[in-house]
C-alpha positions as CSV (number, residue, x, y, z in Angstrom):
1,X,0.0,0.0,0.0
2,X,1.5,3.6,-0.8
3,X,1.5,6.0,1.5
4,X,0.1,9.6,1.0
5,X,3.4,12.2,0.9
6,X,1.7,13.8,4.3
7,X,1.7,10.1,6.1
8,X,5.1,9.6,5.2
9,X,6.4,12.9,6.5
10,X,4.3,12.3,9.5
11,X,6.0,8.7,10.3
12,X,9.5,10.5,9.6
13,X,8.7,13.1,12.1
14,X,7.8,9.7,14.3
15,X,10.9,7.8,13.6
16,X,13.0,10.8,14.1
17,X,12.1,11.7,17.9
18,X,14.2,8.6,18.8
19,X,13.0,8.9,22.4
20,X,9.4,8.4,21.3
21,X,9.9,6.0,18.7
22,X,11.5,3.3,21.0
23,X,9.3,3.8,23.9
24,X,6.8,2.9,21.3
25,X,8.0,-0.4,20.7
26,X,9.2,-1.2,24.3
27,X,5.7,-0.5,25.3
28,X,3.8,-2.4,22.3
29,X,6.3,-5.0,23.5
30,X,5.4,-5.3,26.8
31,X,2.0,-4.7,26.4
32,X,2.1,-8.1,24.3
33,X,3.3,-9.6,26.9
34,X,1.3,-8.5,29.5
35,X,-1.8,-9.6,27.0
36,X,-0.6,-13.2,27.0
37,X,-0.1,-13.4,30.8
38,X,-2.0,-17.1,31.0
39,X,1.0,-18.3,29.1
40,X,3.7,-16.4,31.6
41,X,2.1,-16.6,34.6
42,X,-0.4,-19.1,35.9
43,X,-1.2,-21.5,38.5
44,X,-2.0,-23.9,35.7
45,X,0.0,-25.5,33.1
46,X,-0.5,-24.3,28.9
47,X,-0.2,-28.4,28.4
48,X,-1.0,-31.9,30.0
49,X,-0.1,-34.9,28.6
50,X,-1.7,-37.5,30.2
51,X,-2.6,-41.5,29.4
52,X,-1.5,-40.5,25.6
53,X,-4.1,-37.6,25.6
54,X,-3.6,-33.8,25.8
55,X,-5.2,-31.3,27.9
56,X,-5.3,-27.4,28.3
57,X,-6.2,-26.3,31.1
58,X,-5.3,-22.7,30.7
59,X,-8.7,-22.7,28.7
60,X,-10.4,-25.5,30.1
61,X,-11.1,-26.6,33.5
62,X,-10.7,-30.1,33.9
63,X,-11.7,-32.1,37.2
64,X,-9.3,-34.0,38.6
65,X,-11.0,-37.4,38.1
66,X,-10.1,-36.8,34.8
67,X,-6.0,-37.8,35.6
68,X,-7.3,-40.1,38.4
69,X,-7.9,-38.6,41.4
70,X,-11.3,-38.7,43.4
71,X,-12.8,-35.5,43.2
72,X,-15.1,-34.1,41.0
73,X,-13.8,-29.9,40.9
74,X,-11.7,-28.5,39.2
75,X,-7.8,-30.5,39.8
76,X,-5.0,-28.4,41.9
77,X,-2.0,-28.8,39.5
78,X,0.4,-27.6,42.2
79,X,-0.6,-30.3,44.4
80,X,1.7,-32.8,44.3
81,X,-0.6,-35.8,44.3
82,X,-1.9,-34.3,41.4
83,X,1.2,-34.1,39.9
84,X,2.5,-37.8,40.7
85,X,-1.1,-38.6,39.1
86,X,-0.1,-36.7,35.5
87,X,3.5,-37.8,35.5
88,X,2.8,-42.1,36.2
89,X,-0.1,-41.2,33.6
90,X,-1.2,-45.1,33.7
91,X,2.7,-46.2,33.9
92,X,2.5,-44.5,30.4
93,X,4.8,-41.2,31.5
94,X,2.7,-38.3,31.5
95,X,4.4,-34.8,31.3
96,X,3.4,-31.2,32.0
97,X,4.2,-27.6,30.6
98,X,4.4,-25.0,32.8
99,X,4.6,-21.5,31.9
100,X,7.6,-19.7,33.6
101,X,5.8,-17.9,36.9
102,X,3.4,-21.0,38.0
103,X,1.8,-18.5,40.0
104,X,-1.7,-15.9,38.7
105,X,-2.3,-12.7,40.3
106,X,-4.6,-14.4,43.2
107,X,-3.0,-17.6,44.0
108,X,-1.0,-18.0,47.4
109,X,1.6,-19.5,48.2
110,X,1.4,-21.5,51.2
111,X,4.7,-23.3,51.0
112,X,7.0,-19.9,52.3
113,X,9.7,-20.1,54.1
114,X,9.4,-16.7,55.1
115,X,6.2,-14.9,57.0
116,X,4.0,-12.8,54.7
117,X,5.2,-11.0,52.7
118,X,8.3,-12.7,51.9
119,X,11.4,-11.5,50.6
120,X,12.5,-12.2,46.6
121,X,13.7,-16.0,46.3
122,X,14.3,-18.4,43.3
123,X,10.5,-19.0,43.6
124,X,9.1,-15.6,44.1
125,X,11.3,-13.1,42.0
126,X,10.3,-10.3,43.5
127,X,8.6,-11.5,46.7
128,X,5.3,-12.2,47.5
129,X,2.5,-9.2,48.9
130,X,1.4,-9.1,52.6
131,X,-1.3,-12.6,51.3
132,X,1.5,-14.3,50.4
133,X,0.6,-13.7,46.4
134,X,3.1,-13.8,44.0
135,X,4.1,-9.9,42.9
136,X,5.5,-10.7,39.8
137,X,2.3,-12.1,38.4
138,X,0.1,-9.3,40.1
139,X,2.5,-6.5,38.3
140,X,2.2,-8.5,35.0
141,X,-1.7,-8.9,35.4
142,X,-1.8,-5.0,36.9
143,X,0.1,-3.7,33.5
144,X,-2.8,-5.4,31.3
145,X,-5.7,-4.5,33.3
146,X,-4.3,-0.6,33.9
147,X,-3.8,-0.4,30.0
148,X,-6.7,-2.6,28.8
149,X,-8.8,0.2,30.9
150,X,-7.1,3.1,30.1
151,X,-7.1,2.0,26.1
152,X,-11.2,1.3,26.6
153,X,-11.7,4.9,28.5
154,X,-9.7,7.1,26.0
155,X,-11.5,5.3,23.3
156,X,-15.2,5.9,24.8
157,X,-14.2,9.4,26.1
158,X,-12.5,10.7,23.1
159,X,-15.5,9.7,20.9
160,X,-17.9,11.8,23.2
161,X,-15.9,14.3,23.1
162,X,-15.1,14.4,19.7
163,X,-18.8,14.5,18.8
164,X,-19.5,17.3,21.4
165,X,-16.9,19.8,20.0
166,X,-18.2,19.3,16.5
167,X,-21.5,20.1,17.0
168,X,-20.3,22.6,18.7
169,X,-17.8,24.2,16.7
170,X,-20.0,23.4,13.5
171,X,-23.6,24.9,14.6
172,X,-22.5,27.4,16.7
173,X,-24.6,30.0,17.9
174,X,-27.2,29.3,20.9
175,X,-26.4,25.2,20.5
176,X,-22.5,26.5,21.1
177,X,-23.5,28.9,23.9
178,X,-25.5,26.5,26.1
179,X,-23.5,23.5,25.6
180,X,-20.3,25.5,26.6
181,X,-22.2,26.7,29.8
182,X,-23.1,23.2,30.7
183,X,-19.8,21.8,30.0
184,X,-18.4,25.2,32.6
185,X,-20.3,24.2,35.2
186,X,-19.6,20.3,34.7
187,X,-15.9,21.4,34.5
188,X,-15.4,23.1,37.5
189,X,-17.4,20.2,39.7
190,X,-14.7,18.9,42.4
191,X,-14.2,15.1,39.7
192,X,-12.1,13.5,42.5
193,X,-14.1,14.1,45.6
194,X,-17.2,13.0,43.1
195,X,-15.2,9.9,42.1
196,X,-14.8,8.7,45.2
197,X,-18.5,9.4,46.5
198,X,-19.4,7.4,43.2
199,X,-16.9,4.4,43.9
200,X,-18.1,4.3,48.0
201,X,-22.0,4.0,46.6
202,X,-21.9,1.6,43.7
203,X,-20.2,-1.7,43.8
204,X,-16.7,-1.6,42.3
205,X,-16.0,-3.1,39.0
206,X,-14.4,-2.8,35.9
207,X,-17.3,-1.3,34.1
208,X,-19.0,0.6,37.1
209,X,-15.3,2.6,37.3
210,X,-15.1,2.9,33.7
211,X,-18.1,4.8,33.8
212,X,-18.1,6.7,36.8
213,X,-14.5,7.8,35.3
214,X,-16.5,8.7,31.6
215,X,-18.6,11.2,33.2
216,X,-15.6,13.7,33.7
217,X,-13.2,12.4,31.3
218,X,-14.8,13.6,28.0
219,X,-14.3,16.5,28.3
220,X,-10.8,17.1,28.1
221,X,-10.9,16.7,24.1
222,X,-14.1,18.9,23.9
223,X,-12.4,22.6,23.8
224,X,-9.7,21.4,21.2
225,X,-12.6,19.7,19.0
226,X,-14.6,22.8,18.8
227,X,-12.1,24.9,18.2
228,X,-11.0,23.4,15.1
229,X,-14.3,22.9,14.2
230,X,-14.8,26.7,14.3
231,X,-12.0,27.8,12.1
232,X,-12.7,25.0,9.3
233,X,-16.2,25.8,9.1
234,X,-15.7,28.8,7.1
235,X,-12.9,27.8,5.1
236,X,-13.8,27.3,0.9
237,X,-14.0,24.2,0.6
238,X,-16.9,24.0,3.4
239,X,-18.8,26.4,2.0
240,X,-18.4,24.8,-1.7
241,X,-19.8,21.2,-0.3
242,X,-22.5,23.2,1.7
243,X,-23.7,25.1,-1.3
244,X,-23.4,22.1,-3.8
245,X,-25.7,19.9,-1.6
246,X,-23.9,18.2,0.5
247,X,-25.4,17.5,4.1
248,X,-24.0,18.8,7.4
249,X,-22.9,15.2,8.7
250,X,-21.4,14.4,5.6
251,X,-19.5,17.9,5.6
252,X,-18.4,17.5,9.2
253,X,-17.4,13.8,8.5
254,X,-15.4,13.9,5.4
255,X,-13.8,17.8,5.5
256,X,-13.7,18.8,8.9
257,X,-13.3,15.6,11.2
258,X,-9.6,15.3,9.5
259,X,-8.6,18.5,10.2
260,X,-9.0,18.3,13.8
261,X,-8.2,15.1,14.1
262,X,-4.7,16.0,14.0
263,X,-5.0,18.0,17.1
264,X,-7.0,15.0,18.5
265,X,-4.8,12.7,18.3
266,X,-1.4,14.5,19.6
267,X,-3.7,14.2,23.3
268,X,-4.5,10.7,23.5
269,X,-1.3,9.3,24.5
270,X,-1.9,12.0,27.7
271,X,-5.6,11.4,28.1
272,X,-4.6,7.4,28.2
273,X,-1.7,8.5,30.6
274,X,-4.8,10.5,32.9
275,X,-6.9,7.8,32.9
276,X,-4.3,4.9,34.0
277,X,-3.3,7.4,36.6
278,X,-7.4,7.8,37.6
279,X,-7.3,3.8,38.6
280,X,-4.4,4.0,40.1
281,X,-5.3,6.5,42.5
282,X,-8.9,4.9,43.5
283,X,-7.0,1.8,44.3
284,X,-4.8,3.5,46.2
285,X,-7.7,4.7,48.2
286,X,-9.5,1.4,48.5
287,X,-12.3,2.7,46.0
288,X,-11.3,1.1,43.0
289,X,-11.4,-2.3,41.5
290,X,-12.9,-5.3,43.9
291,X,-10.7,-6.7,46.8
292,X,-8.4,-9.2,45.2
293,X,-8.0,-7.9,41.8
294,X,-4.5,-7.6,40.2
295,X,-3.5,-3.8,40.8
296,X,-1.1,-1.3,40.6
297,X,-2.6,0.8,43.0
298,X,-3.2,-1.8,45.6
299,X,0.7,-2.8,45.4
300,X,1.5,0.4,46.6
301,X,-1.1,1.0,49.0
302,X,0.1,-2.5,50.7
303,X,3.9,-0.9,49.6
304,X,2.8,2.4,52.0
305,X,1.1,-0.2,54.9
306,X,4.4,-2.6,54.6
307,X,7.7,-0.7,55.1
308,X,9.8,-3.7,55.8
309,X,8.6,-4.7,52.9
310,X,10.6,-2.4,50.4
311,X,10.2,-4.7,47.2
312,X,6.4,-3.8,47.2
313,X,6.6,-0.5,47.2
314,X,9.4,-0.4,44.8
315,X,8.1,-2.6,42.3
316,X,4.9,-0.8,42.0
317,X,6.5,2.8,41.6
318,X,9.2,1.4,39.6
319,X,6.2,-0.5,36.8
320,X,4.0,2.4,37.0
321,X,7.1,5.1,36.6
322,X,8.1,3.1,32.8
323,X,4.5,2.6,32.0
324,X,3.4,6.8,32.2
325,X,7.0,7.5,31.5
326,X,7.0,5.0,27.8
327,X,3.4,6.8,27.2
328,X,4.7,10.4,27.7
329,X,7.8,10.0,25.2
330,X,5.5,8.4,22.8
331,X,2.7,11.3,23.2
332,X,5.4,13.5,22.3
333,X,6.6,11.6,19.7
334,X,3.0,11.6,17.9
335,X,3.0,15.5,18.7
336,X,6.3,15.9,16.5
337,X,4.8,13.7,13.7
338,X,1.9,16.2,13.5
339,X,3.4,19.4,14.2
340,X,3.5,21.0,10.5
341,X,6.1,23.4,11.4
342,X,8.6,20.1,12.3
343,X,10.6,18.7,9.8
344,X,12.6,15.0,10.2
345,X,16.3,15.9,10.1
């Protein structure tokens, strides 16, 4: 496929902010990692081998009659007994593939040799949290959720706001006037101490945050939208398509929507950045995401409440200072590439 001359300037502009450009593909890398976490870390192996049959039980949950044992839930693969079961395998030599942390982000370790939470070993790479859970699989599962969520949010909120500005910017007059008025008000509304009313009423979840977070987060793209819906709307070409025919959506869709798109898109990477940051905090505070669930922000909360613990809060600070840090260089990165007045050296 060939590339327009303004795309390939823009990736040139990319490439050439070598900060950005490589924290792009560290992140995209780890992200990809983070997205397979079943296959890194798990309390259950990727494959079983077993009386000349396989078995997955990373996607399915197999009883433990099945290899047999005498029970009909769901087999404990770190059991030994259930182990000795796979490997005799009928006297036919079963095997088993583990993935390389044989620990998820809510099992526990009850074989420590340390009190909770336990200091890095050959077991635990960086520890275990104050519930004896393994903190290399909860920062692994805690990058995927806080990105997964932050990803979902930017989208939602950047399309809201995105369609606000534009009619906005478009229509004008007393559509522009009220909505900007409501949008004031809405604005200057304390978002954190509502937030955390919100998350103290409603039971937490993935989707009850992601839309107690909405309500304040599309905004932010709104005032940038409208703008450059304003200045396009009276340029020639707008007023050609209007007086040949051409309706308003399909005018704001195909000649207006590009243009400030460009300015759309240099904020995302900071919007994303805002809305990992929003989790963050309402784990921190206990409001966030349901007891138990792999997070960022309860690793440091536990870091703050466990100070001979230092690999807790370390770890935390430490994944969540490369994860805004790799999405601040790359936000920059995709300001160069549509900065008109830059020029790839």
């Amino acid at each position: 496929m060939t590339l327009s001359p303004i795309t390939h300037r823009r990736l040139s502009q990319f490439r050439a902010n070598t900060r950005g450009y490589w924290s792009f593909w560290v992140f995209m890398g780890l992200l990809a990692v983070c997205l397979f976490a079943p296959f890194i870390a798990n309390d259950k192996p990727i494959i079983v081998q077993y009386d000349g049959g396989l078995y997955f039980p990373t996607f399915v949950n197999y009883p433990e009659t099945i290899f047999g044992g005498d029970f009909e839930t769901e087999a404990e693969y770190r059991d030994a007994f259930v182990q000795d079961l796979i490997n005799d395998s009928n006297g036919n030599g079963g095997w088993i593939l583990w993935p390389p942390i044989r620990f998820s982000y809510d099992t526990i370790n009850y074989e420590l040799t340390a009190p909770a939470p336990a200091p890095p070993d050959r077991t635990n790479w960086i520890g275990t949290d104050d519930q004896g859970r393994d903190v290399m699989a909860r920062v692994i599962y805690g990058f995927r959720i806080s990105v997964v969520f932050g990803l979902i949010l930017t989208l939602i909120s950047s399309i809201i706001g995105i369609a606000a500005g534009a009619l906005q910017g478009y229509y004008g007059g007393r559509l522009d006037m009220v909505m900007q008025r409501v949008i004031e008000v809405w604005s200057s509304m304390p978002s954190l101490y509502i937030l955390i009313i919100f998350s103290s009423i409603f039971i937490p979840g993935f989707w009850t945050l992601l839309i107690i977070l909405l309500l304040f987060s599309w905004v932010s793209l709104v005032d940038v939208v409208r703008a450059e819906f304003l200045r396009a709307r009276n340029f020639d070409y707008v007023r050609a398509a209007n007086a040949l025919g051409m309706s308003n959506a399909k005018i704001m869709w195909r000649h207006v929507l590009p243009n400030a798109m460009v300015a759309t898109i240099t904020f995302m990477p900071f919007i994303l950045t805002g809305s990992i940051t929003a989790l963050t905090s309402l784990d921190f505070l206990g409001l966030g995401l349901p007891p138990g669930s792999a997070s960022l922000g309860e690793m440091l909360a536990q870091g703050k409440n466990n100070l001979q613990a230092p690999w807790l809060g370390i770890t935390a600070f430490v994944s969540l200072a490369i994860m805004l840090s790799l999405l601040t260089f790359i936000g920059e990165a995709v300001r160069d590439a549509f900065d008109p007045r830059k020029t790839a050296l």
